[in-house]
C-alpha positions as CSV (number, residue, x, y, z in Angstrom):
1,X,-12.7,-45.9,-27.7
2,X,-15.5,-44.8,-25.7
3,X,-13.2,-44.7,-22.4
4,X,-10.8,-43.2,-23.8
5,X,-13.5,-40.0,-25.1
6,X,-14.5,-40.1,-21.1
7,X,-10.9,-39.9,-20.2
8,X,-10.7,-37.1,-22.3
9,X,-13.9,-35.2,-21.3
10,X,-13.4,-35.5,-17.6
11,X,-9.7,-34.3,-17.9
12,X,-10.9,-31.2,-19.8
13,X,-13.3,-30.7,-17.0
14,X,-10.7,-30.6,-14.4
15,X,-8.2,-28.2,-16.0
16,X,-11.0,-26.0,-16.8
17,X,-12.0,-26.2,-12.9
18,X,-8.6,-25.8,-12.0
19,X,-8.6,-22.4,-14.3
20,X,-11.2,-20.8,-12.7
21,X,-9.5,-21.5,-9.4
22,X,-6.8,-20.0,-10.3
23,X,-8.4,-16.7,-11.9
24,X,-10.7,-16.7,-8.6
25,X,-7.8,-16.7,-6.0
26,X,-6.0,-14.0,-8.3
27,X,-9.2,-11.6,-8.3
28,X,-9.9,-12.7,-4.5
29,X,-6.1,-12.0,-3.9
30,X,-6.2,-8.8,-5.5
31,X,-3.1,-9.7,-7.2
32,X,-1.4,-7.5,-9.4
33,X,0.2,-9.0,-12.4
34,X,0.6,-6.7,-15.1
35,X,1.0,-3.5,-13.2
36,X,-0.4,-1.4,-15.9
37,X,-2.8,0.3,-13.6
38,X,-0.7,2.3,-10.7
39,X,1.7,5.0,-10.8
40,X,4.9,4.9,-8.7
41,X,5.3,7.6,-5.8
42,X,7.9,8.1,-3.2
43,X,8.0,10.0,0.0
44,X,10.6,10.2,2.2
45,X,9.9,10.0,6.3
46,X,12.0,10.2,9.4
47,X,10.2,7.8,10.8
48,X,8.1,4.7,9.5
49,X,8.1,2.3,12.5
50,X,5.3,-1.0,11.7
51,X,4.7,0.1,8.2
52,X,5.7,-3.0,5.9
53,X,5.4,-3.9,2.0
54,X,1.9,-4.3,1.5
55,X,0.1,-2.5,3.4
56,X,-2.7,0.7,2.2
57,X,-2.2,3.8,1.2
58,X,-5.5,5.8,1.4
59,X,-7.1,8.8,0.9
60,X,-10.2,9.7,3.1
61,X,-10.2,5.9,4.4
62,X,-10.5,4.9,0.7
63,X,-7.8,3.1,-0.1
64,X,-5.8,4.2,-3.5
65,X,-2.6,2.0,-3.4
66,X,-0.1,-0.1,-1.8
67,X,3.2,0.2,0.1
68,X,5.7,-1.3,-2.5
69,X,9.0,-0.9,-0.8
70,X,10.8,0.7,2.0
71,X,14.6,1.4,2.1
72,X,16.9,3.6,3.9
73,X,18.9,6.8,2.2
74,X,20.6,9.5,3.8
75,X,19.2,8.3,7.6
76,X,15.5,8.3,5.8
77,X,12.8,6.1,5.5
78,X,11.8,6.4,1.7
79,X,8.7,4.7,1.2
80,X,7.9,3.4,-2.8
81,X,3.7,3.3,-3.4
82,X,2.1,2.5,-6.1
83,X,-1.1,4.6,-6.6
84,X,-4.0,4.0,-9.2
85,X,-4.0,5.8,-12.2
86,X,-6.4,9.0,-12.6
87,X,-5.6,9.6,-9.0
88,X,-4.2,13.2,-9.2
89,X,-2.5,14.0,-5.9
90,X,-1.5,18.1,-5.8
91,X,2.3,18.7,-5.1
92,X,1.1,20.2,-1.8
93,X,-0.2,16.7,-1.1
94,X,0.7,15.2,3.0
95,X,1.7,11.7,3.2
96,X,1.5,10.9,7.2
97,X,2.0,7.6,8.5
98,X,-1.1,6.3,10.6
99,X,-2.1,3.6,12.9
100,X,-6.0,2.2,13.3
101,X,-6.4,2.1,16.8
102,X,-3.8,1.6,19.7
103,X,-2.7,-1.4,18.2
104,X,-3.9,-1.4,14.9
105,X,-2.8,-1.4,11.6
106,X,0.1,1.0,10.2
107,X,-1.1,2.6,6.8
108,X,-0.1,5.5,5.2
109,X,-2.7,8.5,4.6
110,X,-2.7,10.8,2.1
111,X,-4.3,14.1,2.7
112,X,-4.6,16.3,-0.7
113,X,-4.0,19.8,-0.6
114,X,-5.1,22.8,-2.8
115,X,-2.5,22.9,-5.4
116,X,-3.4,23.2,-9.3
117,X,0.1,21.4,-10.0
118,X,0.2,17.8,-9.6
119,X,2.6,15.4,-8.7
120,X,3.9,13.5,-12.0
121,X,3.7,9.5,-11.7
122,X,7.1,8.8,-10.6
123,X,7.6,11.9,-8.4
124,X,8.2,12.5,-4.7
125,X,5.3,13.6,-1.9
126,X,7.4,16.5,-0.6
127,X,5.4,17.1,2.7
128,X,5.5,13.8,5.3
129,X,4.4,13.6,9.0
130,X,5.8,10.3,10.7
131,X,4.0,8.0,13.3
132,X,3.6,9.5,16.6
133,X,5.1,7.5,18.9
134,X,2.7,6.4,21.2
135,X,5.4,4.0,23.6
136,X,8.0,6.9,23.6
137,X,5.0,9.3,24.9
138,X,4.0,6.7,27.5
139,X,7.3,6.1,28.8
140,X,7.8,9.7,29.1
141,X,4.6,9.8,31.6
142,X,5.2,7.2,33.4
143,X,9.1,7.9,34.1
144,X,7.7,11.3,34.7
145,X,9.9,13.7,32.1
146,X,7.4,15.7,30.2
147,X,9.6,16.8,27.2
């Protein structure tokens, strides 16, 4: 009997170890699960070479959401981010696609502007500015056409 009681205690202690584990890596992981605390917003760009799924949306280097999805409609890159709740972003507001560095990281920055009406959850950032291409403008030096 008294095994069994052991058996018992040191089986509890593992599942609760294996708990926090699991609540750790999802807090760690930033992982999302319920959703419950974004707002959807679209924006539609001609260009959004590197950007992927994932990566940050930010405002002032603070980020404020995620890239959720990129497809293609009408030969444009519409870009689906989910932003956090009680961030109000003016219908004025530029969405511009970034990079950190030469070779950094592709993000997507949001710059407010002055408008008093805001964008509802679900709407569309009018006013995008794509990636400049930094190979294309090399290229162009180097094979000497300056246009």
């Amino acid at each position: 009997m008294r095994r069994f009681n052991m058996e018992i205690a040191v089986g509890m202690f593992l599942l609760a170890g294996i708990l926090c584990l699991a609540v750790l890596s999802i807090r760690l992981g930033a992982l999302d699960l319920t959703g419950g605390d974004t707002v959807p917003m679209t924006a539609w760009f001609n260009s959004v070479t590197g950007l992927q799924a994932g990566t940050d949306v930010e405002i002032a280097g603070v980020p404020v959401g995620k890239v959720d999805s990129i497809a293609i409609r009408d030969f444009h890159a519409v870009v689906g981010m989910r932003i956090r709740k009680g961030i109000g972003l003016p219908d004025d507001t530029v969405a511009s696609v970034k990079t950190r560095g030469l070779v950094g990281d592709v993000y997507i920055n949001l710059s407010p502007g002055m408008s008093d009406r805001m964008i509802p959850p679900g709407g569309r950032i009018r006013e995008t500015a794509a990636a400049v291409d930094l190979e294309g403008m090399i290229g162009r030096f180097i094979h000497g056409s300056a246009k």
